[in-house]
MIVOLO-800162 format. One record per residue: residue number from 1; residue in one letter; x negated, y, z of N, C-alpha, C, O, CB in turn. Coordinates in steps of 0.001 Angstrom, whole numbers, plus 500000, padded with zeros to 6 digits. Glycine has a CB too. Layout:
<recs>
   k r     nx     ny     nz    cax    cay    caz     cx     cy     cz     ox     oy     oz    cbx    cby    cbz
 NUM a      X      Y      Z      X      Y      Z      X      Y      Z      X      Y      Z      X      Y      Z
...
</recs>
This chain:
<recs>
   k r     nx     ny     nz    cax    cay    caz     cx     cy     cz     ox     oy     oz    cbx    cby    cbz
   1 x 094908 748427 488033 093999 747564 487274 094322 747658 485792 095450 747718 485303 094096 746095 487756
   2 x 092999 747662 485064 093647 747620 483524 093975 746308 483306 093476 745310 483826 092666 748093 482280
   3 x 095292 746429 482093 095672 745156 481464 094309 744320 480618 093349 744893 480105 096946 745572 480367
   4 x 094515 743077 480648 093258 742509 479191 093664 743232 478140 092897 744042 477620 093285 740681 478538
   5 x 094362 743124 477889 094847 743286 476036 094178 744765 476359 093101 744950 475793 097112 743210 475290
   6 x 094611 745720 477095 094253 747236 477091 092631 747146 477005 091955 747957 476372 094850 748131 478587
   7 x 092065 745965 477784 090614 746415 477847 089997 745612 476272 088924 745817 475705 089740 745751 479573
   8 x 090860 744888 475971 090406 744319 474698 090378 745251 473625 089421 745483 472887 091212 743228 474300
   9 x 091388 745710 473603 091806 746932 472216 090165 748162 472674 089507 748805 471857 094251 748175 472648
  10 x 089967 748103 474116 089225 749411 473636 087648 749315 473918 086746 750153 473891 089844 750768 474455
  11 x 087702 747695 474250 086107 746761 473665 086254 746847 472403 085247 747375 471930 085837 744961 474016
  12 x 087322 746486 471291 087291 746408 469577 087082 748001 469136 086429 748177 468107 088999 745703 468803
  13 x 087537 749063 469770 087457 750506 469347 086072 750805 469142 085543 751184 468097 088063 751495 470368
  14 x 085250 750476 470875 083720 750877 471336 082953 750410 469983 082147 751123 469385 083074 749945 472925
  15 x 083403 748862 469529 082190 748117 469308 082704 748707 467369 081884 748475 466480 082141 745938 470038
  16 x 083898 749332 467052 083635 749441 465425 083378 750860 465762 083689 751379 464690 084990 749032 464117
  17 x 083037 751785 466495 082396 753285 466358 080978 752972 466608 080200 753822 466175 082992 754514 467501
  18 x 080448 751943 467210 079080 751296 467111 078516 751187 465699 077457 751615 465241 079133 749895 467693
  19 x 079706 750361 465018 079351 749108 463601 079522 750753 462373 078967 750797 461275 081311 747112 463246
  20 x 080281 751751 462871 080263 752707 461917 078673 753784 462125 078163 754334 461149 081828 753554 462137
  21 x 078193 753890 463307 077458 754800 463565 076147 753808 463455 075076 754414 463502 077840 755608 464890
  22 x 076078 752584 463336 074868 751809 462759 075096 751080 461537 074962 749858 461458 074365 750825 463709
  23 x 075388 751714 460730 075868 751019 459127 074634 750164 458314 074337 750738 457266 076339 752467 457916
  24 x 074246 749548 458437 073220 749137 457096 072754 749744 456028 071599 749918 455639 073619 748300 456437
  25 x 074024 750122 455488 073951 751228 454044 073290 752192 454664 072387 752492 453883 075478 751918 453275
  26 x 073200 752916 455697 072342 753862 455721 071441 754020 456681 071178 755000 457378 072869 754781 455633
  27 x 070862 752627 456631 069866 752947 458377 068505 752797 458048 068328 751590 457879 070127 751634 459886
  28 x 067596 753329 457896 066173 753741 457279 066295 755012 456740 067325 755595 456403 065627 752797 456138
  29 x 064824 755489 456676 064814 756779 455507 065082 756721 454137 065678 757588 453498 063594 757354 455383
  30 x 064570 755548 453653 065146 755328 452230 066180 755315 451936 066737 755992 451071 064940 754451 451709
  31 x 066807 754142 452960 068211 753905 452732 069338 755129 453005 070487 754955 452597 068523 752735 453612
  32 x 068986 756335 453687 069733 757325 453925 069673 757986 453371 070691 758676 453311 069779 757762 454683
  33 x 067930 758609 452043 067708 759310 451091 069120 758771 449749 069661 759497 448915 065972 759044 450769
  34 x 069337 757350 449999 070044 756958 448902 071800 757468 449088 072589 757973 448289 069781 755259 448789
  35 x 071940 757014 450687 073533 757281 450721 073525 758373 450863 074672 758813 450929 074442 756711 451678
  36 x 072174 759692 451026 073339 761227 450916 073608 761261 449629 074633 761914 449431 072706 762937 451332
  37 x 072992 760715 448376 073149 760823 447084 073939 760488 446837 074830 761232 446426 072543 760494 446403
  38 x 074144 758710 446974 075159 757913 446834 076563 758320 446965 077442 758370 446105 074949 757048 447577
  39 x 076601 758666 448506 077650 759455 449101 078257 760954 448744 079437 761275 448597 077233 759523 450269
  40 x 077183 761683 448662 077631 762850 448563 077578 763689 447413 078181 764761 447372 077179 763363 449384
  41 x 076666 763113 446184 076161 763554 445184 074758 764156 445195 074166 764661 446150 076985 764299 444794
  42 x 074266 763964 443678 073044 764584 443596 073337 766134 442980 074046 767045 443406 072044 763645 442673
  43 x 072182 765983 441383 072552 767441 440964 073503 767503 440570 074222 766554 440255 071929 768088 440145
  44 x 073846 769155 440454 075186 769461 440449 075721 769358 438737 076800 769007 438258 075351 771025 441195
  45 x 074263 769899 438012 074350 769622 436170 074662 768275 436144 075781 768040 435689 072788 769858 435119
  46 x 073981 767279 436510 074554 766294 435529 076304 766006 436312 077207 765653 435554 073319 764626 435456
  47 x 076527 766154 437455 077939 765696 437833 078717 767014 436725 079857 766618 436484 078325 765805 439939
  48 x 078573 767786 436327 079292 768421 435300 078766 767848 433808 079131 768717 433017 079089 770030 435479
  49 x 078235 767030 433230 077770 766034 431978 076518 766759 431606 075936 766473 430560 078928 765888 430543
  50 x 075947 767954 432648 074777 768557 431678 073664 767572 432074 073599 766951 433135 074296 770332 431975
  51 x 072633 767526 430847 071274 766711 431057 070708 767844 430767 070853 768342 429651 070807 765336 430168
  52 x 069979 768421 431723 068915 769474 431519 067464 768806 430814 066494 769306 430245 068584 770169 433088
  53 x 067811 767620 431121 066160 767093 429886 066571 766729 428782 066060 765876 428057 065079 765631 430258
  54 x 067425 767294 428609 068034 766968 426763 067650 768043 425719 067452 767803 424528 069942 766986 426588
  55 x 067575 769165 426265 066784 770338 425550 067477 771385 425805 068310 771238 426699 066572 770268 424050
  56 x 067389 772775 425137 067593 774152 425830 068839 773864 425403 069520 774074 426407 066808 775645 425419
  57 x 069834 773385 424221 071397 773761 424795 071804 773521 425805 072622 774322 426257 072366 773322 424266
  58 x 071411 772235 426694 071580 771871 427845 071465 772998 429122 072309 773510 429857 070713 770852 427895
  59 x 070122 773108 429015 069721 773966 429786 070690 775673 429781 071058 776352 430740 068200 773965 429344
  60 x 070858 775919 428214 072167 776995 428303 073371 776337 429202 073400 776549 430414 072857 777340 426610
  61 x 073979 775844 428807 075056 775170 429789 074998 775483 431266 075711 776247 431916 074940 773659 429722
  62 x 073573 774405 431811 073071 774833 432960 073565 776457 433906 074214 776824 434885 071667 774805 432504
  63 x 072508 777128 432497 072915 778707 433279 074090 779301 433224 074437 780131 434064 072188 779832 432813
  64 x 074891 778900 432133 076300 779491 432425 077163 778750 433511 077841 779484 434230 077134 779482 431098
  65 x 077230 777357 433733 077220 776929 435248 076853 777332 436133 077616 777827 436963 076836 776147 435536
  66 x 075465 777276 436310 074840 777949 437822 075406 779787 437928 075103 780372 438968 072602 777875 437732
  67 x 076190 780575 436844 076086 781759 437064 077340 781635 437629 077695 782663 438206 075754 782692 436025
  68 x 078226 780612 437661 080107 780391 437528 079380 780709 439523 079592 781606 440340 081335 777963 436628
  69 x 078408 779269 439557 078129 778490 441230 078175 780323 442048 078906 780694 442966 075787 777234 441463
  70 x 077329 780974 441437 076759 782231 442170 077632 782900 442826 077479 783394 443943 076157 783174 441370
  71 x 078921 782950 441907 080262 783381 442923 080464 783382 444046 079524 782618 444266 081195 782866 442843
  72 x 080853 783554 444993 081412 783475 446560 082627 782692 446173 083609 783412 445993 081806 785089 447461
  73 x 082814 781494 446007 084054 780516 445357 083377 779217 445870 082238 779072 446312 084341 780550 443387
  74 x 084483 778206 445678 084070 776568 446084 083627 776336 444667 083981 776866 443614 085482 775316 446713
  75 x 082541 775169 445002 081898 774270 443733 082966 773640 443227 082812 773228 442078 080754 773121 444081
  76 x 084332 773376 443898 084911 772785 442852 085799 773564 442061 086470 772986 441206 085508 771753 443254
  77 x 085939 775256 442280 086863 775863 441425 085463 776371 440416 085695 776607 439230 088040 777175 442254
  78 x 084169 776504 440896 083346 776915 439760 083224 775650 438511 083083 775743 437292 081809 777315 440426
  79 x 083340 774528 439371 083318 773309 437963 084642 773266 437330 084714 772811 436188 083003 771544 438447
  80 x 085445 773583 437783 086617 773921 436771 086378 775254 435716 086780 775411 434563 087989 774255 437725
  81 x 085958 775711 436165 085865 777488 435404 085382 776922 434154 085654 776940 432954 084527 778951 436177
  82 x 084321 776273 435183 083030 775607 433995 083515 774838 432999 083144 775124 431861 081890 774560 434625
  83 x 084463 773675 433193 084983 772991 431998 085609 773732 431311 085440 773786 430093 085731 771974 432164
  84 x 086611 774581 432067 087330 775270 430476 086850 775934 429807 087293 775833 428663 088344 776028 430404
  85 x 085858 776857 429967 085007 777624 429104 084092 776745 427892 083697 776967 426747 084033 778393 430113
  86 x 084032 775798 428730 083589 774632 427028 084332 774089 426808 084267 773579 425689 082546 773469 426826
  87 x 085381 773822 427516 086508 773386 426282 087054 774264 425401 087634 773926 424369 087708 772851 426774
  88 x 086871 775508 425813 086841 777032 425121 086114 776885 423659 086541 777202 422548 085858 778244 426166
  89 x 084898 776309 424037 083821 776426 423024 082710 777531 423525 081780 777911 422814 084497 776865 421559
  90 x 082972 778011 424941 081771 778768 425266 080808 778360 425781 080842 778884 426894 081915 779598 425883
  91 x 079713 777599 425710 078439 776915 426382 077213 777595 426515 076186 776989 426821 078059 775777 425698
  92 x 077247 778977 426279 076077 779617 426282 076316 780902 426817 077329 781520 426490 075481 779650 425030
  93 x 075361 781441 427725 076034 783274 428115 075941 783903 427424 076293 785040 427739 075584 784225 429057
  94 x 075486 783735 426163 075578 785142 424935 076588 785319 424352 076973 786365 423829 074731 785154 423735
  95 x 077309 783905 424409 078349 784340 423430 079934 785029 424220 080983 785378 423679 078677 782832 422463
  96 x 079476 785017 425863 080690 786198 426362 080449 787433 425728 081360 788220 425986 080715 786578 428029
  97 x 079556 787924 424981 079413 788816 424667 080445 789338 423282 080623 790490 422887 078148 788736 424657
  98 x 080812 788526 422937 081605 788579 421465 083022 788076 421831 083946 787997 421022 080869 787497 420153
  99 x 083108 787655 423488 084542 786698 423439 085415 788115 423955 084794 788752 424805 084636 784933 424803
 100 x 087025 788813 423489 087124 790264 424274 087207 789900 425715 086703 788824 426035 088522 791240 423851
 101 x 087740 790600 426590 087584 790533 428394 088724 789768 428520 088671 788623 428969 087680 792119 429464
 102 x 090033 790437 428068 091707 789603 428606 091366 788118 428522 091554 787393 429498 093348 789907 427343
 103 x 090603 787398 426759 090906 786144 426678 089780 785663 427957 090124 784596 428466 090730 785519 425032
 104 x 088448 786292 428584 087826 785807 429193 088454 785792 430719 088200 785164 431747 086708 786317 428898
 105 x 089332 786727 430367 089851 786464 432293 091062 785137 431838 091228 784275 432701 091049 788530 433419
 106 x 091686 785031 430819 093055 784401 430951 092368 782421 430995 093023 781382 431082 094340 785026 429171
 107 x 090861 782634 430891 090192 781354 430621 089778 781208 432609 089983 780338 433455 088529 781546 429142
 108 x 089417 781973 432613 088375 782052 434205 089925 782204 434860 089597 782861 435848 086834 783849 434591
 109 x 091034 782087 434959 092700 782245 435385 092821 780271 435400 092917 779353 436214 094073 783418 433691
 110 x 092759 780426 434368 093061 779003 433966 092086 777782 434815 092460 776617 434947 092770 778933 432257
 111 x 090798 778318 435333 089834 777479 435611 089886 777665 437376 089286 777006 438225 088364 777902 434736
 112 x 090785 778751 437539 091075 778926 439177 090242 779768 439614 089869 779752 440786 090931 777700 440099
 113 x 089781 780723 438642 089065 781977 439335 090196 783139 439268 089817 783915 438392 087529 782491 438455
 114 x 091049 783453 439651 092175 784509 439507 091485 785164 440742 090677 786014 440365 094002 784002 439612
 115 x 091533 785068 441792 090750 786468 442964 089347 787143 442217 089051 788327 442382 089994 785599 444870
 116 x 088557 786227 441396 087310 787043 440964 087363 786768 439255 086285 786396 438792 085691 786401 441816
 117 x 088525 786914 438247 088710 786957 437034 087614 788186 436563 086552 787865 436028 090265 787143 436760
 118 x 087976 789683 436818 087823 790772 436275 085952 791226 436841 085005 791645 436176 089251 791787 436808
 119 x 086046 790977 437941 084910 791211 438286 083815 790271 437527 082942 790749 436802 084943 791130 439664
 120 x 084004 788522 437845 083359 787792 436349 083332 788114 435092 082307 788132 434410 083823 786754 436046
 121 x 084161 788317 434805 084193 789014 433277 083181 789660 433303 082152 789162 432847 085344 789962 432819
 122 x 083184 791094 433901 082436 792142 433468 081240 791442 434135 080447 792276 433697 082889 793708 433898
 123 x 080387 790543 434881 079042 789945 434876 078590 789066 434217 077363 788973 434183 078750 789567 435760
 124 x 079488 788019 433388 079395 787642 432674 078884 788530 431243 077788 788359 430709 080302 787081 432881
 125 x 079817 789396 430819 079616 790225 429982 078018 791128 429780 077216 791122 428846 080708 790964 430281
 126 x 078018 791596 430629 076685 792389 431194 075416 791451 431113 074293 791825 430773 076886 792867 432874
 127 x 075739 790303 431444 074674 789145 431616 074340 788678 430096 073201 788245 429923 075322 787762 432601
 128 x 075145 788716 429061 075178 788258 427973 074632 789393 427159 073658 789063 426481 076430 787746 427672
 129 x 074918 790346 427075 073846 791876 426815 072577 791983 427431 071866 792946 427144 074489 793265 427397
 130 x 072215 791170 428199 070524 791496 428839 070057 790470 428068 069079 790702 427358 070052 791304 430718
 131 x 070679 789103 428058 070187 788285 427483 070126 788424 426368 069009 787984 426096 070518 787445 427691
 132 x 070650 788805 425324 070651 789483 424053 069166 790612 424007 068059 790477 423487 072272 790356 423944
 133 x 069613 791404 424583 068954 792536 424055 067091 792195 424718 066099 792405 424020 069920 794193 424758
 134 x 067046 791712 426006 065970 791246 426962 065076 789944 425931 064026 790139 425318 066847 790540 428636
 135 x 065759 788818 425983 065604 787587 425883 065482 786717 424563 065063 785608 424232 066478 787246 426531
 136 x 066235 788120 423842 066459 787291 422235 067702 786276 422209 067506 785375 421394 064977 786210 421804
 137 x 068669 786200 422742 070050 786068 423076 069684 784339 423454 070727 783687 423407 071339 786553 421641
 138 x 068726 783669 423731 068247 782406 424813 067731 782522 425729 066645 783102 425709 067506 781556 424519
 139 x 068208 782079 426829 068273 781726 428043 066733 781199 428086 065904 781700 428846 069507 780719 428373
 140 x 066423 780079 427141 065231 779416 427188 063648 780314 427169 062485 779979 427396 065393 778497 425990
 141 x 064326 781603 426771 063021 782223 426393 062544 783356 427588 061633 784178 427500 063219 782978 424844
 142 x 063344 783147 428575 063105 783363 429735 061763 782482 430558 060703 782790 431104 064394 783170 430241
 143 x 062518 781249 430274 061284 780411 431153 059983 779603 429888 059330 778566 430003 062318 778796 432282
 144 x 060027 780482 428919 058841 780596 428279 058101 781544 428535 056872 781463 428555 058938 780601 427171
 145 x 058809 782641 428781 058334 783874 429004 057244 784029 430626 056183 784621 430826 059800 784798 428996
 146 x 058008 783307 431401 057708 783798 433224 057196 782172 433096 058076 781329 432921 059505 784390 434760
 147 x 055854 781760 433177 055575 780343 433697 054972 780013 434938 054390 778979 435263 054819 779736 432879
 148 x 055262 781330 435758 054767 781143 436987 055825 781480 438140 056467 782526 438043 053546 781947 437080
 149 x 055977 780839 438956 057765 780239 439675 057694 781975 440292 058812 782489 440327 057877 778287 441534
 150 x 056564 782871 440752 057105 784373 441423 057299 784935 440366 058131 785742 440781 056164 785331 442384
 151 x 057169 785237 438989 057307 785963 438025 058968 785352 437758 059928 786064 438050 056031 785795 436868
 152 x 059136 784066 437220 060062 783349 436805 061538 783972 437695 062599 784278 437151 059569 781768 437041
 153 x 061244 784042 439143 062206 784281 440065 062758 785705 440300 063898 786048 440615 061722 783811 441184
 154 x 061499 786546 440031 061713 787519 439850 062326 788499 438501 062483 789718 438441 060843 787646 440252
 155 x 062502 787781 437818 063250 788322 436367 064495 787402 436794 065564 788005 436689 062359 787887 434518
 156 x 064568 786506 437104 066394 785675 437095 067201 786839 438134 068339 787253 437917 066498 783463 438159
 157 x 066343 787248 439284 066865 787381 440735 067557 789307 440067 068505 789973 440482 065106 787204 442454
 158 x 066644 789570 439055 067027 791150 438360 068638 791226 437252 069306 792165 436821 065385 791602 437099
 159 x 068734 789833 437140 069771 789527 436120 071017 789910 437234 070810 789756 438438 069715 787730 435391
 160 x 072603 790531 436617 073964 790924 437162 073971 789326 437536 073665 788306 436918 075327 791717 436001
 161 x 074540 789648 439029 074772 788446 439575 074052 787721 440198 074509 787165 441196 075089 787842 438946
 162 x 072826 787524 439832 071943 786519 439861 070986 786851 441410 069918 787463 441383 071047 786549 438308
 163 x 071549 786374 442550 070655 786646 443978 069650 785042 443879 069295 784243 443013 072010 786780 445838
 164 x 069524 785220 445223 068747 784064 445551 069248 782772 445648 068825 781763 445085 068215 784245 446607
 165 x 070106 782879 446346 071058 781355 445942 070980 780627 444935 070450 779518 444874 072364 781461 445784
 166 x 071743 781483 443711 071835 781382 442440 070522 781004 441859 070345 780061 441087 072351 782533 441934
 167 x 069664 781778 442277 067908 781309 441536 067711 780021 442273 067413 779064 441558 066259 782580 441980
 168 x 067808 779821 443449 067412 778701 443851 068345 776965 443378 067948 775815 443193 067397 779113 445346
 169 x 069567 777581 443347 070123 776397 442264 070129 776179 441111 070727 775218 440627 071092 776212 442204
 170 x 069590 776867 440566 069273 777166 439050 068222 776268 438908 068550 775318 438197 068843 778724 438614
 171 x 066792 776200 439426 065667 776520 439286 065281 775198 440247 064118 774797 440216 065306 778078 439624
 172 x 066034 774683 440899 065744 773498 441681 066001 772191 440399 065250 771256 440121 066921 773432 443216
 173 x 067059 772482 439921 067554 771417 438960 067159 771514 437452 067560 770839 436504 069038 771415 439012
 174 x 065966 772880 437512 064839 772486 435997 063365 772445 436667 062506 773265 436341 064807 774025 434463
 175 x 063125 771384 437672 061846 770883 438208 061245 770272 437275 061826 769189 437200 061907 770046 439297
 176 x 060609 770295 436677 060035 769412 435465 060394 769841 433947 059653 769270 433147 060598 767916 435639
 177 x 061219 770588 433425 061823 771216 432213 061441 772768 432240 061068 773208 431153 063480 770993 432196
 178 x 061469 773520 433136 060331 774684 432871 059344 775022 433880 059411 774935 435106 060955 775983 432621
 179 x 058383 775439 433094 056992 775221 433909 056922 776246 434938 055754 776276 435326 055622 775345 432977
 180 x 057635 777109 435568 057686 777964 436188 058706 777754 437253 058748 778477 438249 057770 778901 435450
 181 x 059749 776501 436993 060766 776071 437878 059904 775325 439217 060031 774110 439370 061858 774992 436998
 182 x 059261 775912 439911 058652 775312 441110 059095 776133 442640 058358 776782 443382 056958 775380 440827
 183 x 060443 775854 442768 060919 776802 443945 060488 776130 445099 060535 774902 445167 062521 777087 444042
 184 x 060168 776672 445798 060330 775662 447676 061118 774943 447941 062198 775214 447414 060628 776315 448994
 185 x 061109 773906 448677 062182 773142 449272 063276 774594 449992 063213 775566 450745 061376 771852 450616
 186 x 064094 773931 449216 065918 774584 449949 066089 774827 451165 066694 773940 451768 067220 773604 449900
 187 x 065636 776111 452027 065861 775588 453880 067183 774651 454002 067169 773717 454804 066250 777208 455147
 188 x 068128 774863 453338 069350 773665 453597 068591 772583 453872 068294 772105 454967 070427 773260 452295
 189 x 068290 772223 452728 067806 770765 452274 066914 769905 453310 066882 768700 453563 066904 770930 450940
 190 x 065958 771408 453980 065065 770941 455210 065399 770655 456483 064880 770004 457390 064236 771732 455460
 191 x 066549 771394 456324 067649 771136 457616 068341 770205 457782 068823 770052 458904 068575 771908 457768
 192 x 068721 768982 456427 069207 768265 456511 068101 767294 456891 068269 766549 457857 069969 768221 455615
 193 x 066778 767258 456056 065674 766083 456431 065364 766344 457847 064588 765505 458304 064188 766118 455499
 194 x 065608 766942 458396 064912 767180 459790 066299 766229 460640 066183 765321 461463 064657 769301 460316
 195 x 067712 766921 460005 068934 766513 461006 069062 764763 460759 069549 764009 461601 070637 767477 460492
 196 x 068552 764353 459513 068600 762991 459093 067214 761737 459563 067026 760528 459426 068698 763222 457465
 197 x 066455 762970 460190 064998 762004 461045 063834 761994 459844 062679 761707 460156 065481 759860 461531
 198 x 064124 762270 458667 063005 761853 457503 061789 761866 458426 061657 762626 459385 062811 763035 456040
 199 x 060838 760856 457991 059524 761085 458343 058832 762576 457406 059242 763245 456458 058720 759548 457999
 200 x 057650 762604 458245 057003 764020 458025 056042 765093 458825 056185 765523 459970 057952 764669 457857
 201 x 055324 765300 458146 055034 766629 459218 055829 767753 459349 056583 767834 458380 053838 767296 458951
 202 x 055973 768635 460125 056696 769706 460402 055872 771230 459802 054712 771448 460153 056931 769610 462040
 203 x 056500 772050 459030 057681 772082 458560 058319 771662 457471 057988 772095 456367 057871 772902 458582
 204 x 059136 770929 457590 059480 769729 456124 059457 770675 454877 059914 771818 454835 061368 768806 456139
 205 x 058808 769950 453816 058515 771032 452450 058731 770208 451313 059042 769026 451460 056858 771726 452293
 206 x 058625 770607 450446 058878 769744 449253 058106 768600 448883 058670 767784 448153 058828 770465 448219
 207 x 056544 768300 449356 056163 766884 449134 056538 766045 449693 056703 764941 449174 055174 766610 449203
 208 x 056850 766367 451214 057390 765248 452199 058654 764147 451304 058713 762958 450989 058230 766216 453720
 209 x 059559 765413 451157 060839 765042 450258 060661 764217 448837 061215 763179 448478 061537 766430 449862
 210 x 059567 765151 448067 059440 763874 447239 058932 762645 447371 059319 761690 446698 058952 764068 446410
 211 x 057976 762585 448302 057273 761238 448830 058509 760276 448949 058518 759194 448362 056409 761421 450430
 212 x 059449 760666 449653 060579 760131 450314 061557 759657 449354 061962 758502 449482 061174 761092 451202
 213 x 062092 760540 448206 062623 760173 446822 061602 759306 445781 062073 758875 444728 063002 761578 446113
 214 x 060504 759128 446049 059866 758518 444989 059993 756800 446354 060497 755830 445788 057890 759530 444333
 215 x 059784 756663 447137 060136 755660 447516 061410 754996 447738 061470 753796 448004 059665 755684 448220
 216 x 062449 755762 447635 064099 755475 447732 064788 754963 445909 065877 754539 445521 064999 757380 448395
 217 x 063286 755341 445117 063814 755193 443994 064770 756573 443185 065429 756492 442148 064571 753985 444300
 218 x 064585 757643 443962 064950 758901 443463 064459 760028 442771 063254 760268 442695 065243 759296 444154
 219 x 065368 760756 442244 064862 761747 441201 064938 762746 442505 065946 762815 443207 065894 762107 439567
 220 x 063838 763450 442721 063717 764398 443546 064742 765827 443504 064925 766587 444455 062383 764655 443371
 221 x 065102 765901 442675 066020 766651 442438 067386 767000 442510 068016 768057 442509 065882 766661 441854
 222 x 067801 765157 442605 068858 764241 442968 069188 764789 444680 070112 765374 445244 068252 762441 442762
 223 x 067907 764238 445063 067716 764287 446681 067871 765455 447426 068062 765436 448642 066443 763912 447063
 224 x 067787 766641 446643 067452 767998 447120 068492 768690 447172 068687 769435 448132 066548 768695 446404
 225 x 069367 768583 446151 070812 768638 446000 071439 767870 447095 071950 768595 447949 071260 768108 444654
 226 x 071554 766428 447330 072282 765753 447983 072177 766276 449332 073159 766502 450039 072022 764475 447804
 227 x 070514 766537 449809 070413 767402 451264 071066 769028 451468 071552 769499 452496 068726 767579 451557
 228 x 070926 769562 450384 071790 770818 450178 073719 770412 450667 074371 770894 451593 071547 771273 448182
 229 x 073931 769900 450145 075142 769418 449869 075524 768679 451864 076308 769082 452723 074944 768076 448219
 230 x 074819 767860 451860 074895 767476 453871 074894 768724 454737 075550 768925 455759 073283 766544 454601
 231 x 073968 769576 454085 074056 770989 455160 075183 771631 454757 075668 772311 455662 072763 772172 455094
 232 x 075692 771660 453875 076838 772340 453837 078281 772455 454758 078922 773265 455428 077075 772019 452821
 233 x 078324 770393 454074 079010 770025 455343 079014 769604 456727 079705 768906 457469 079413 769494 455149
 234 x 077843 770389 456783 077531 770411 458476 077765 771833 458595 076952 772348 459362 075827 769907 459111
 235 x 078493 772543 458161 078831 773722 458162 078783 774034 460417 077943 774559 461148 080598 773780 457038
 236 x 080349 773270 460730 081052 773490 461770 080228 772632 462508 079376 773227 463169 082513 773276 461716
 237 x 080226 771369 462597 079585 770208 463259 077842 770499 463550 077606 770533 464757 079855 768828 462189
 238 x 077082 770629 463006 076082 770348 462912 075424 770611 464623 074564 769769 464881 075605 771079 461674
 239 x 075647 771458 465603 075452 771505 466522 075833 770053 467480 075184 769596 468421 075940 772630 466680
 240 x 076799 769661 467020 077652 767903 468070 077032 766990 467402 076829 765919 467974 079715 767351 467939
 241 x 076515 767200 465845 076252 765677 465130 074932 765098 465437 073973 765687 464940 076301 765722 463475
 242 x 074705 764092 466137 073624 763073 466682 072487 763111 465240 071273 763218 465411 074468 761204 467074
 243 x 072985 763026 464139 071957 762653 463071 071837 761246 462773 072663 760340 462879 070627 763099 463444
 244 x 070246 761249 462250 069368 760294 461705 070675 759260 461042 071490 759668 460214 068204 759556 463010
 245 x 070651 757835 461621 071325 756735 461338 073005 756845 461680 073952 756228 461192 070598 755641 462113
 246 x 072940 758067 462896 074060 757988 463224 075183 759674 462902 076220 760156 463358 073782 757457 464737
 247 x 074231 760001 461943 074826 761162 461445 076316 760957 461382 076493 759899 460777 074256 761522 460117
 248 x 077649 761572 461786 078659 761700 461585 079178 762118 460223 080018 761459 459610 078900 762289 462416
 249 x 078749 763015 459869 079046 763595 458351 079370 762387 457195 080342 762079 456506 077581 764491 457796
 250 x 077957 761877 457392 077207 760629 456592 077986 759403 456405 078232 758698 455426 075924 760138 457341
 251 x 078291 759368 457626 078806 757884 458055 080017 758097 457977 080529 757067 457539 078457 757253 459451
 252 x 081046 759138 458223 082456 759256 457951 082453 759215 456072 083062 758364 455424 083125 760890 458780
 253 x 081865 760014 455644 081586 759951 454040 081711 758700 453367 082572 758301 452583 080217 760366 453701
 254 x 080487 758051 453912 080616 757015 453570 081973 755579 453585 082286 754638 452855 079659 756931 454079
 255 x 082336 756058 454628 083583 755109 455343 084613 755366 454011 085292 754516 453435 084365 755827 457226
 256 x 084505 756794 453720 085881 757512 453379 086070 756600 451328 086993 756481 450522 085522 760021 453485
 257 x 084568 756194 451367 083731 755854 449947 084303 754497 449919 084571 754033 448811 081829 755908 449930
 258 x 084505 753866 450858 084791 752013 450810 086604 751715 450257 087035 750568 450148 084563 751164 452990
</recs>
């Protein structure tokens, strides 16, 4: 026979993996549009101080960030790369062009890129010569140039370095700042609204999502990121995790947040 106390301790276990897997903070669509944000972050520019609606230095910043992201590296050794190079004083990709290679690897060393120092360098470098010689040494005059999102994608996607990934994080987080930044919803991102229950028709696309951020009180952009960011870490799990309200990811995140 079980002891009380034994059956008590594992009535109190049942009933707080209940109280965690039905949280308040995140039980609705709104309310879950808010805690992947809340929880997990939105865009990735402003969590590094860039305001891409502040004007094209910003937006330079941006791309020398998103070119660090493009790496095969974690977001958090590319946001390091990223700070020291402006604490460097480098905020723009043209000016690797004038910085020599040693001080640019002993900076990208310093920022925790040592496995891909030399190889950055020289794309960095290369990238700062197209933009020069292509672009008129701004970034901005790219998306003056391409104002239509297949033209736009197709000149970033031709740049050293620059695949689809890279265009698609780039280009998600200037929705509204260049007129040609109109990419599709992120399959991540759709994978997460689908794994999180969002209402919708099928196949989840980018109005659904904004419908959903404009009622949560979100910057759509915020949201798109934050669903990017859930699929990620549903890397291993995502096959065992229940979802919607009772997403595991979500709800451990959150726990980990209190």
């Amino acid at each position: 026979m079980r002891h009380p106390a034994a059956h008590q301790t594992a009535g109190a276990d049942a009933a707080a993996v209940r109280t965690r897997f039905t949280d308040p903070l995140i039980t609705g669509p709104a309310r879950r549009a808010r805690a992947v944000t809340g929880v997990l972050g939105g865009r990735f520019s402003a969590e590094l101080g860039i305001d891409v609606d502040a004007g094209e230095a910003e937006v330079e910043r941006w791309f020398l960030a998103a070119t660090l992201f493009g790496t095969r590296i974690s977001a958090k050794v590319a946001e390091g790369a990223f700070s020291v190079l402006n604490e460097a004083g480098l905020t723009r990709i043209g000016q690797a062009r004038h910085v020599p290679s040693e001080d640019l690897i002993e900076l990208l060393d310093a920022g925790g890129y040592a496995r891909y120092d030399f190889r950055t360098t020289s794309r960095l470098q290369a990238l700062a010569e197209i933009i020069d010689e292509r672009y008129e040494g701004q970034t901005a005059e790219i998306g003056r140039r391409y104002q239509a999102y297949p033209a736009l994608r197709t000149a970033l996607i031709a740049l050293p370095g620059w695949g689809p990934v890279t265009v698609q994080l780039f280009l998600r987080e200037l929705r509204g700042v260049w007129p040609g930044a109109q990419p599709p919803l992120d399959p991540r991102a759709a994978f997460a609204a689908r794994h999180l229950g969002f209402p919708g028709t099928e196949p989840v696309a980018l109005p659904q999502v904004a419908r959903l951020a404009a009622a949560a009180g979100l910057d759509i952009r915020d949201l798109e990121s934050g669903l990017v960011r859930l699929a990620l870490a549903h890397r291993r799990t995502a096959p065992s995790c229940p979802g919607g309200d009772q997403c595991a990811v979500l709800n451990a995140h959150a726990a980990g947040r209190r």
